[in-house]
N, C-alpha and C positions, 0 to 999 in steps of 0.2 A: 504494500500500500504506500501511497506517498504522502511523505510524511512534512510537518514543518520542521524547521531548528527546534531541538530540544528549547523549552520552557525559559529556563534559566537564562537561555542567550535571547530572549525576546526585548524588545525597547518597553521598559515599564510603560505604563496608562496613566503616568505623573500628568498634575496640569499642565497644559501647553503653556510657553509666553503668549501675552496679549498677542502679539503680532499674528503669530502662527495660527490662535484663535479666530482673532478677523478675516485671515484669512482662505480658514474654512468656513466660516460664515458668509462669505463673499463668493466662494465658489459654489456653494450649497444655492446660495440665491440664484446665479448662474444657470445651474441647474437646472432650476422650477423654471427661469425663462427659456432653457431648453427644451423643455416636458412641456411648455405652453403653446410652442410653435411645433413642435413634431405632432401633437393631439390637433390643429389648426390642417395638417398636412393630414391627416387622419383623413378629416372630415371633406378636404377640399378635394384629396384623388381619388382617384375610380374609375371604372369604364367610362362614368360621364364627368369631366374637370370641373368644376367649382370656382368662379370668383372668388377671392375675399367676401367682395360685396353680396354676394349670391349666401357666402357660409352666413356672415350677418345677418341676414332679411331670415336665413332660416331659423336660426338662434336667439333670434328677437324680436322679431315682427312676422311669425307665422303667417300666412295667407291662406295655408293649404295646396300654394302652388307645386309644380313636378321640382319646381327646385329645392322649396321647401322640405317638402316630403322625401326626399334624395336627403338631407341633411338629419332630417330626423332618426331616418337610416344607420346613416353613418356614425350620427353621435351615440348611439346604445354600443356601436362595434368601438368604439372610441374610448366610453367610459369605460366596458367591460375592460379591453385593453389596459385600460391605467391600473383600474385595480388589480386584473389576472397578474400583471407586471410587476406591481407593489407585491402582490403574495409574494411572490416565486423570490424577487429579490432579497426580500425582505429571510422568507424560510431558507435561503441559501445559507445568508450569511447567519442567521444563527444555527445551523447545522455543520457550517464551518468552525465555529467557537466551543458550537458542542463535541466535536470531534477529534477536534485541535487537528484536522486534517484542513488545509487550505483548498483544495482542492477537491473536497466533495460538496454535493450536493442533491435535491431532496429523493434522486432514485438512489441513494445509499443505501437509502435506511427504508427503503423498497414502499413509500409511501404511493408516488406514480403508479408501481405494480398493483398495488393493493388497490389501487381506484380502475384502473383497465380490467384487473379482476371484477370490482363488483360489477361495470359494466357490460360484460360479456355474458357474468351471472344473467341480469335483468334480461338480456335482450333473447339469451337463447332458453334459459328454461322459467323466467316469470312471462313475459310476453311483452316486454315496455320495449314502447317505438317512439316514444317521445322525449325529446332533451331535459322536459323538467322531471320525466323517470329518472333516467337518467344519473341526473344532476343529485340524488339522494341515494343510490344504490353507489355511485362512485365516491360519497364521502363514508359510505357507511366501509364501504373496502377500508380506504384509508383508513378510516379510526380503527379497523379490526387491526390490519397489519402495523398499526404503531403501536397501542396495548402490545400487542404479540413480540414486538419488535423490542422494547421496553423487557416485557416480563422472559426471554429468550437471552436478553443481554444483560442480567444478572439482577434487573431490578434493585434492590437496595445496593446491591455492591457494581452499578453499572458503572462502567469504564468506557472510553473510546474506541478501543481495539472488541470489545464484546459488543458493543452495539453496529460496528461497520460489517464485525462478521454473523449479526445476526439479519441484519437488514439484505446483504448478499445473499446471503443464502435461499431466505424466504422470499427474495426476489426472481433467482434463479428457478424456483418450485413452481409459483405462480406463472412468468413467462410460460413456462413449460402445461402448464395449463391451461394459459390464453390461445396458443399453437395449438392442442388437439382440440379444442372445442373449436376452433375458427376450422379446421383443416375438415372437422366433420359435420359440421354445423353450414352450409353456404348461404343461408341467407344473415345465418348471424357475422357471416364474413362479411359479405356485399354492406351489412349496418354500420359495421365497426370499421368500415375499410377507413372511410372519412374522419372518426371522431380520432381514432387511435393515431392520426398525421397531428394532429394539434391543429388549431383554426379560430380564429372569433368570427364570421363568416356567418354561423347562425346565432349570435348575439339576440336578444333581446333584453327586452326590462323585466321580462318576468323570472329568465334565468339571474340577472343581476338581482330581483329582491330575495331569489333565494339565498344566493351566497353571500349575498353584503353580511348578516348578523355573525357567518362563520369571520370573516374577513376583517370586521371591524373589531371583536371578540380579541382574535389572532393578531392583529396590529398591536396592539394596545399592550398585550400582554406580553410580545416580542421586543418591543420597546422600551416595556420596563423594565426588562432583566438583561438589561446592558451593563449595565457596573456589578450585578453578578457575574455575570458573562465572561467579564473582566480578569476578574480574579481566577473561573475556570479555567481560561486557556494558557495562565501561569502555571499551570501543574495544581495537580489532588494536594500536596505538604503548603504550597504558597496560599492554595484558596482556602486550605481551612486555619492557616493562621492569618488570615485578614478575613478571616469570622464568615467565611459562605458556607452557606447549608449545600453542598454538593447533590446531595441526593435530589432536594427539592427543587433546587437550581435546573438538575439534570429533565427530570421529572416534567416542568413547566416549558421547560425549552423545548421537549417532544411536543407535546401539548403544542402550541403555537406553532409547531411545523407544521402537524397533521391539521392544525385548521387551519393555516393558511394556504400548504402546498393542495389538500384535499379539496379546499375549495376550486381551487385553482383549476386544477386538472380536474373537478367535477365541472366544470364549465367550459373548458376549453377545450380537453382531453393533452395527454402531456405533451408539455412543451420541454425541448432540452436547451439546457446548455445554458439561461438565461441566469438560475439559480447558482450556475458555477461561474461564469464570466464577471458579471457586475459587481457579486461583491469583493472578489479577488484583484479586480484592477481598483477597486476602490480604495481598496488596502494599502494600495502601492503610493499612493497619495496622501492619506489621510494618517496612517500610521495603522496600531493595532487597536487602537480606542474604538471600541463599538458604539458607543455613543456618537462617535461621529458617524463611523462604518453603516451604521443600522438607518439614520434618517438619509444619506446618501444612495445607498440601494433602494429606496423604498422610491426615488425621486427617478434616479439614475435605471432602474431596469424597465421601469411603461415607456422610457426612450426608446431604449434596444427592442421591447416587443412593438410598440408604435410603428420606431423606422421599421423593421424585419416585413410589417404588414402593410405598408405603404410600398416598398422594393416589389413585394408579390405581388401588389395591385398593378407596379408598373411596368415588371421584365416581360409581365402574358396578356397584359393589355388586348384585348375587353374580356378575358379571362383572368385568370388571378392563381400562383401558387400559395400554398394553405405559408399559415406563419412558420408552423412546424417542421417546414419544409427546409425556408429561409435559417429560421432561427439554427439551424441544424448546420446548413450548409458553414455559415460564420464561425459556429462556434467550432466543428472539425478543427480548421487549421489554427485557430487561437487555441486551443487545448489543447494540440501538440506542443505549440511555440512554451507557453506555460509547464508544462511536460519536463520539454528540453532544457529550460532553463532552472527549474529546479533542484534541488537532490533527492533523490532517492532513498531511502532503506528499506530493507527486508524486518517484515514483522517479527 
């Protein structure tokens, strides 16, 4: 597995100088006006191109017109975007903290599997052909396989190296059960062929009010355990003498995965690479402070899924490749380069 510097050689999470603070505060704002005009790009590409002035009239002076309604469209795939983004970002990087692996992210710990699982469940032997089916049979996976994942990787005495080799494993179980049921199953192929590339393509409001409560729940409580967080990725002996309850720490951080990433991939179906990318380049910038790490990814990754679904809107023009597609292709060659330039050890 690939590992970080031992603990010990990490840059403590002492307060920054002012300067260095403004700093990230300065590029964090950056940011959000980043995330303002790729969501603005969201909205204005597509088979059919968009004015500014066209995206406005629709966003604020409704009429009902084709333009209008084109915009209305677009904004459900837009919002869902930010958020599905925020999850994924967000679950990445506290999966990298919980892991103290840089480089992983939420198929580790076989949360994805566990939602294609319950997906494939619903569609070949309950009968659900509908996204907001769906959308609760794929979080119920997740929360099964994090429990499992959780009580599998030692539970009270959970460690990093028992949890990566518990979430492979029951990842590797499940794939192999998504394959024969799809391989025997052909119409529950022809169903899942779409959901299982990753897409926001069939967005709606109705799927976003169902995951918002997971999502907002998951934010909240990913956020707050940033200065726990802190002290975890200094090593077990550093975090329990700066007073963290490990266990609970450990415990809440899954928790906030599986509602975030499970939301996530209940609505979108998985997406890769999002969860590993963003918040490891953000790392390389901001330092090892999750405090900063965490509201940065949460900004920084509805870019990367944004751009990725605006790129597919435009390479197949008046067709479109899913995000999942995109998102996959970018992150291939950056997860080698990442790969390459880190060290290695053997478990």
């Amino acid at each position: 597995m690939l590992v970080d510097s031992p603990p010990e050689q990490r840059a403590e999470t002492a307060p920054a100088p002012p300067t260095r603070r403004a700093a990230r505060a300065l590029g964090l704002l950056l940011s959000v006006v980043l995330l303002v005009l790729v969501a603005l790009a969201s909205i204005a590409v597509g088979a059919k191109a968009l004015s500014l002035d066209q995206v406005w009239h629709g966003l604020f002076h409704d009429t009902g017109t084709y333009g209008d309604v084109v915009v209305g469209e677009r904004l459900s795939r837009t919002v869902l975007g930010l958020l599905v983004g925020a999850a994924l970002g967000l679950s990445g990087a506290v999966l990298q903290a919980l892991t103290r692996n840089p480089l992983a992210d939420p198929g580790l710990l076989g949360i994805n599997a566990g939602a294609s699982a319950g997906v494939v469940t619903a569609v070949t032997y309950a009968g659900v052909t509908s996204l907001t089916g769906y959308v609760w049979f794929a979080f119920l996976g997740a929360s099964a396989v994090g429990a499992l994942v959780w009580f599998l990787g030692g539970s009270r005495g959970a460690t990093p190296v028992r949890l990566a080799l518990a979430g492979t494993a029951i990842s590797a179980a499940l794939y192999g059960y998504l394959q024969a049921v799809m391989i025997m199953d052909g119409a529950a192929l022809a169903k899942m062929r779409f959901w299982t590339v990753g897409s926001l393509a069939s967005a709606g409001y109705s799927t976003i009010t169902q995951v918002l409560p997971f999502l907002v729940v998951g934010t909240v409580l990913a956020l707050g355990l940033a200065r726990p967080l802190n002290a975890v990725e200094m090593g077990d002996d550093t975090a329990r003498a700066l007073g963290a309850n490990l266990n609970l720490t450990r415990g809440l951080a899954m928790l906030a995965a599986v509602l975030l990433c499970g939301a996530a991939t209940a609505a979108c179906g998985p997406i890769v690479f999002v969860g590993l990318m963003i918040p490891h380049v953000v790392r390389s910038f901001t330092g090892p402070d999750l405090r900063w790490i965490l509201p940065y990814a949460t900004v920084l990754a509805p870019v990367l899924l944004l751009g990725a679904d605006v790129i597919g809107r435009i390479v197949a023009r008046p067709a479109e490749l899913q995000v999942g597609i995109v998102t996959a292709v970018i992150g291939g060659p950056v997860f080698i380069f990442l790969v390459r330039r880190r060290r290695t050890a053997q478990l």
